[in-house]
N, C-alpha and C positions, 0 to 999 in steps of 0.2 A: 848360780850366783858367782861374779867374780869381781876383784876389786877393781876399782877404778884405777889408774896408772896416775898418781896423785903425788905430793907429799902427804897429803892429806888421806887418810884412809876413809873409804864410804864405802859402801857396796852396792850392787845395783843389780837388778833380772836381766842379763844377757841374752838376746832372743835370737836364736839360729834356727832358718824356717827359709827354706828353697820358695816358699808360699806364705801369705800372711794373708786371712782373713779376718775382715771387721766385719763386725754385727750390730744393728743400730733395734734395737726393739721395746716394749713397753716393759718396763720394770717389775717383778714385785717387790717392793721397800720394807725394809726392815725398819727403816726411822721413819718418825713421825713427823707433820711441818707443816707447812700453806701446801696443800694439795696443789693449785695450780702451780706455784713456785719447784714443790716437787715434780710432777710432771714436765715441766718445763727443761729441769737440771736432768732427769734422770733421761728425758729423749735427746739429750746433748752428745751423753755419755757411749763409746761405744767398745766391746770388749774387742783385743785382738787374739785371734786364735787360730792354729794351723788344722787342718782336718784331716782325719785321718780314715777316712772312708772317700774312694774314688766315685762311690754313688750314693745318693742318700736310701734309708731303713726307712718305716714308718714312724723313727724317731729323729728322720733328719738326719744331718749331716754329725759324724761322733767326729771331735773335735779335740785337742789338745789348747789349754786357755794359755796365753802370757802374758797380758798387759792392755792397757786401755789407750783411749785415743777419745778425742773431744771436737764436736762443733764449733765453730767462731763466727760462721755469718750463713746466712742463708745461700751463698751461691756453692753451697757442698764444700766447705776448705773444713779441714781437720787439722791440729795440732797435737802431735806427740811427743814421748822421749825419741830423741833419733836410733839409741841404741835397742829401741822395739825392731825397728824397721834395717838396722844394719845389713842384712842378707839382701838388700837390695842393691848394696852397693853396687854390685856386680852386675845388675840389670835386673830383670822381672820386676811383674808389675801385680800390686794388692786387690783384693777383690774385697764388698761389705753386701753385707746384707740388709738390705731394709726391710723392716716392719711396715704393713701398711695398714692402716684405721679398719679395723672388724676382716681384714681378708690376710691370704700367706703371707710369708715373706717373701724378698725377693734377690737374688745372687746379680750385681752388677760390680762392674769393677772401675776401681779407684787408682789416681796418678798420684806418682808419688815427686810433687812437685818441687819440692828445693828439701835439703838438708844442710844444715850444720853440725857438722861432726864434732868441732872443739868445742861448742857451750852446748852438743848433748839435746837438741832440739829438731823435730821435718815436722813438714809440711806436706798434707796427703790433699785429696780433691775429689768427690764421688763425681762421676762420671757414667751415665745422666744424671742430673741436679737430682737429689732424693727432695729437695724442699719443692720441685714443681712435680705437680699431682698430691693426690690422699696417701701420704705416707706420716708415719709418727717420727719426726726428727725436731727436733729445735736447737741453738745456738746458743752458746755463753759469750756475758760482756766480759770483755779483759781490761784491766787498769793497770795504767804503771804505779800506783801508790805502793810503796814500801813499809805493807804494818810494822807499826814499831813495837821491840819488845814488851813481851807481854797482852799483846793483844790477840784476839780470837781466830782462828783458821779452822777448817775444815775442807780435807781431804773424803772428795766423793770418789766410790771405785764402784766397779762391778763387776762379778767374779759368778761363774756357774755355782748351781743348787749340788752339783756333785762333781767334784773336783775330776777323779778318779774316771767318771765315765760321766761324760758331757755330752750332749747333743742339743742340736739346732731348736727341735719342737718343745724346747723345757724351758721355762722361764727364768734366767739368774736372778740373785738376788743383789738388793746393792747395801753398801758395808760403808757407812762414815765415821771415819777419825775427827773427834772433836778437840784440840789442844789450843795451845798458845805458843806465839812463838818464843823460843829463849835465846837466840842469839842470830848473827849472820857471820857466815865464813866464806872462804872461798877455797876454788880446787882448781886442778888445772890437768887439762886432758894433755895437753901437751905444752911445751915450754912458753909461758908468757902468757897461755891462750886462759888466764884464770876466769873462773864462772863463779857469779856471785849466787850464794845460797842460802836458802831460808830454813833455818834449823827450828821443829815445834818438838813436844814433848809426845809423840805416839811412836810406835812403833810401827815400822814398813813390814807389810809380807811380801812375798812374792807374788808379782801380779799385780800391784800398785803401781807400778811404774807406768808414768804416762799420765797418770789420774791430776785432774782440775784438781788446785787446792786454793777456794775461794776465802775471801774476807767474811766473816761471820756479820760484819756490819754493812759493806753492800751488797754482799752476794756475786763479788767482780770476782774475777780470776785475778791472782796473783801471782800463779807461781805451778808448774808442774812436779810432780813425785818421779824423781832420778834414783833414791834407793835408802839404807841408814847410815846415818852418821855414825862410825866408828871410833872416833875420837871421845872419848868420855868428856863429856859438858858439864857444868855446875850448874845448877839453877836454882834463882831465888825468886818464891811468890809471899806473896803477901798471904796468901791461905795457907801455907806451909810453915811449921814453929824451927824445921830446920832447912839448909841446903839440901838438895834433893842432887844424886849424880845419876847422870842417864844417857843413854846412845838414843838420841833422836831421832826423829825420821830428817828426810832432805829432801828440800824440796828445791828445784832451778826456777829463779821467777823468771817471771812472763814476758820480763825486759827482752829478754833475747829473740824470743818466739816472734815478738814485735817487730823486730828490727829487720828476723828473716822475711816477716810478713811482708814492712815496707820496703827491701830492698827487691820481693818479688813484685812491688805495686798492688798489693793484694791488700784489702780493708779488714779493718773487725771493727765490731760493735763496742762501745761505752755503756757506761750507767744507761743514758738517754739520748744519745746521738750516734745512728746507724751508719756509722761511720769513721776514720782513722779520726781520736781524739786532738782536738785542736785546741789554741791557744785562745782565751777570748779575744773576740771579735775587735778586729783591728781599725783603727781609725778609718772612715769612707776616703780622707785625702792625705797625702803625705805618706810617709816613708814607718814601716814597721820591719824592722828586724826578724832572724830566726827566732824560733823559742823552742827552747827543749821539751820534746813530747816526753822519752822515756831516754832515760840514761843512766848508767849506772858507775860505780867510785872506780878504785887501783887499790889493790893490798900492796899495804907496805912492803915493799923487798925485804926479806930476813937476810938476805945479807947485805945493807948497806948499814956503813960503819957512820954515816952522817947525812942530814939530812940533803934533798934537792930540788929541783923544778924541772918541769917540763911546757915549754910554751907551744903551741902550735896556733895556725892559721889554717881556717877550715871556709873551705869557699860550701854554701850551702845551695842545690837546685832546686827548680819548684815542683818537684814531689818531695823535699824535706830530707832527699839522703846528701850526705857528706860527698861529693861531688871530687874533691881536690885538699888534700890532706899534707899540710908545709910543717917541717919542721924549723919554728926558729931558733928554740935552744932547748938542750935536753942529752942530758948523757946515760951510758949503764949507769946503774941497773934500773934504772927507773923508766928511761925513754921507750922498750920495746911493752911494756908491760901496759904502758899510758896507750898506747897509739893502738893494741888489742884491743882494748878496753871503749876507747873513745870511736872504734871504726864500728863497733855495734851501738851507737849514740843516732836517735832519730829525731826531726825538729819537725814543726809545722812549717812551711818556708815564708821567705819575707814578702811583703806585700807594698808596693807603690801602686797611690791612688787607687785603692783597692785590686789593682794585680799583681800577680802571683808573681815572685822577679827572683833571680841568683843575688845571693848577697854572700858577704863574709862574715864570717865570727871568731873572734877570738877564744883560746880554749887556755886558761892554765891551771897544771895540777901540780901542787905543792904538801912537798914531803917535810914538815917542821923537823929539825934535827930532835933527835931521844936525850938529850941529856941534861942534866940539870947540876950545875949551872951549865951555859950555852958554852961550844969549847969553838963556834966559829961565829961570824956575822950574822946577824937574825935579816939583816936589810941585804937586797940584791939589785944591780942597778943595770940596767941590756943598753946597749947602744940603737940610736932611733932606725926604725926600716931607712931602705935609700928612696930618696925623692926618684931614682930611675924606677924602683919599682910599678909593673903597672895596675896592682890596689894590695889592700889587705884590709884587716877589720881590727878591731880596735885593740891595740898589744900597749903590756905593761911597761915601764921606761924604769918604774922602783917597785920593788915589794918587802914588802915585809911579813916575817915569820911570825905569827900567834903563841904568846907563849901556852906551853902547857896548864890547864886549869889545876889547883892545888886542888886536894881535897877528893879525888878519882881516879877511877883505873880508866876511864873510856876510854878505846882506842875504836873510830870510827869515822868516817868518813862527811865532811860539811859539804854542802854545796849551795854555790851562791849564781844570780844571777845579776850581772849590771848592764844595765842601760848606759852609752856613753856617748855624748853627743857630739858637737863638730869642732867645739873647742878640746873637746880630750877630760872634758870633767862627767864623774858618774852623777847622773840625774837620779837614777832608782837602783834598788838594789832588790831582789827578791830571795826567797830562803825556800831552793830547793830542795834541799836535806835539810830537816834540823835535826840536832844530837845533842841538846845541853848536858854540860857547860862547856861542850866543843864550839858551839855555835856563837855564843857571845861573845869569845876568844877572839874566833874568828870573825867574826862582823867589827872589831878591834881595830885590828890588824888591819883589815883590810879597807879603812878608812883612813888609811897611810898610805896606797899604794897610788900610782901615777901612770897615766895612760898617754901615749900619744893615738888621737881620733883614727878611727877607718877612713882609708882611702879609695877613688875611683876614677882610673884613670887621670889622678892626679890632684883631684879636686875632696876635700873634707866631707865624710858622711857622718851621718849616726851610725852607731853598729852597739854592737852588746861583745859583754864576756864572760864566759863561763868558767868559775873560780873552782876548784874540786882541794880542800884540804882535807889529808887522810894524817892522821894522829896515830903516833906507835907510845902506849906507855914508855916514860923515863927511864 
């Protein structure tokens, strides 16, 4: 175990393996459930392990275990922690095993298709498809929903019946962490590149890393196990008569995984649509903007001495990735940390007359100044784009700062969605994060602010803007 290179201290299983093999096979469960449900989750799940026999015994191949890895769609894509698979950086390529319905298993080998090394996340591939033919394998839905504290999570893992001496012909067992979540932090592998994190009340072993950690209420992915939280947490439940202190476990949501997904064009399944999660269904005629599939906030800079903003213009293509990334105002320390943040940001893309078209959108995240009373301007005012320019999407002209709610410590992250149409006024407003009594502030605030309309080629569009206020205690 080593710690992560942070401000923040977590720890995490470090996996150094010339080889890395997965195993995909029928479970014996330790917890009890919806049988099909189980079955379902538990042939998702697959252990990674290095082997340490050049030929298999009549106990199969003996094996060293480190970490797990998970199905997302039936064409064999896997998502893990990246730092399972890091020995790969240098090349070589992972092999899994599948189990097949009433016969062996069977050794093929697996790509190891894109990694993200700063939010800590790859992308693996069985190769041949293990879902075509009689094999036992199944697929987890993913969701960007962000449980709010206090609500249900479980981490599924699976880990050999004998640590010490493992082999391939022995069946693991599988081990669920049942908690709630108690707060969200973030880390940063490297300068700026911060990773939003899902802190619950279990403790991590070794060998958890990599493990799905699903919402207790849809059964979606929210989030992968990267290691434990080190920072001692507070936490208050309503079933506790005191504060309880505790080292967490950590989990990296799934926001990221996503975003690897769709920057590789690669799908994963939802709740009910076997497919990349879309916005509902957009008008048959006329002009529909991007919409934010998954996205996640900015931690406030610890060292900025006052508050600031960051605007940007984001040309969106029709696979929904960020395409063309403007900055129109935005200074340290805030600017480099926004534009991490907002380049793992995934839309559905915009749609004319029912197709699929490149559109813009505007993006602003705003840093309310910490002090109380306010010791600068709560209001900001940008000068209009140039009519030479040849488009943009719909950017702020005035803003204003949300004062801090009395009565709370929140400090967390709002996010707002507006529709703005060709006069430059917001028609709708939607509430991508909510955080009361962050959120009320902010819906405020921000029905003082002024837009001038998206442009195209000179001519007034509808576009949207996406609003991100992150709140530092006073």
């Amino acid at each position: 175990m080593i710690p992560i290179r942070s401000h923040y201290k977590m720890v995490v299983v470090s996996l150094a393996a010339l080889l890395l093999i997965i195993f995909c096979w029928p479970v014996a469960a330790v917890a009890s459930g919806n049988p099909a449900d189980d079955a379902a989750l538990l042939a998702s799940i697959c252990p990674v392990v290095y082997p340490l026999d050049q030929f298999p015994t009549e106990r199969g191949y003996r094996y060293f275990f480190y970490g797990n890895a998970f199905f997302i769609n039936e064409e064999g894509y896997l998502v893990t922690a990246a730092h399972i698979v890091k020995s790969f950086r240098d090349g070589g390529r992972p092999y899994i095993l599948v189990g097949t319905l009433g016969g062996p298993r069977r050794l093929q080998e697996a790509e190891l298709v894109a990694v993200d090394w700063e939010h800590d996340v790859a992308v693996l591939r069985a190769t041949p498809n293990p879902f075509v033919g009689q094999h036992h394998v199944a697929f987890m839905p993913l969701t960007a929903e962000r449980p709010s504290v206090g609500k249900p999570v479980i981490a599924v893992s699976v880990f050999p019946s004998d640590l010490h001496d493992s082999h391939t012909s022995e069946a693991p067992i599988e081990i669920r962490s049942q908690g709630q979540v108690i707060d969200y932090q973030f880390h940063a592998e490297s300068p700026g590149a911060d990773s939003e994190l899902l802190l619950f009340n279990q403790k991590i072993v070794p060998g958890q890393s990599g493990s799905p950690v699903l919402s207790a209420d849809s059964r979606e992915v929210v989030g992968i196990v990267v290691g434990q939280w080190l920072h001692p947490t507070i936490i208050h439940f309503a079933t506790t008569a005191q504060p309880v202190v505790t080292l967490p476990g950590a989990v990296l949501r799934i926001h990221y995984a996503m975003a690897l997904l769709r920057r590789q064009g690669i799908s994963w399944h939802g709740a009910s649509v076997p497919t990349v999660p879309m916005s509902p269904a957009p008008p048959a005629s006329g002009f529909s903007p991007p919409v934010p599939v998954s996205l996640v906030a900015t931690p406030y800079p610890p060292q900025a001495l006052f508050g600031g903003e960051v605007v940007l213009d984001a040309l969106i293509d029709t696979d929904g990735r960020i395409a063309e990334l403007n900055v129109v105002h935005g200074t340290a320390p805030f600017l480099e940390p926004v534009l991490n943040a907002v380049r793992t940001w995934t839309f559905s893309p915009a749609q004319m007359d029912g197709r699929v078209v490149e559109a813009r959108i505007g993006i602003v995240v705003q840093f309310p100044q910490s002090f109380l009373p306010k010791l600068t301007a709560r209001k900001r005012k940008y000068d209009r784009p140039s009519e030479d320019s040849v488009g943009h999407g719909a950017l702020p002209v005035s803003t204003v700062e949300p004062d801090y709610p009395p009565n709370t410590v929140a400090e967390d992250s709002v996010i707002l969605y507006n529709l703005i149409n060709q006069q430059g006024q917001v028609t709708s407003t939607r509430v991508l994060r909510d955080v009361e009594p962050l959120t009320t502030a902010t819906l405020a605030a921000s029905q003082q602010w002024r837009f001038v309309p998206g442009t195209e080629a000179g001519t007034n569009t509808d576009s949207a803007v996406a609003l991100v206020v992150t709140f530092r205690h006073p």
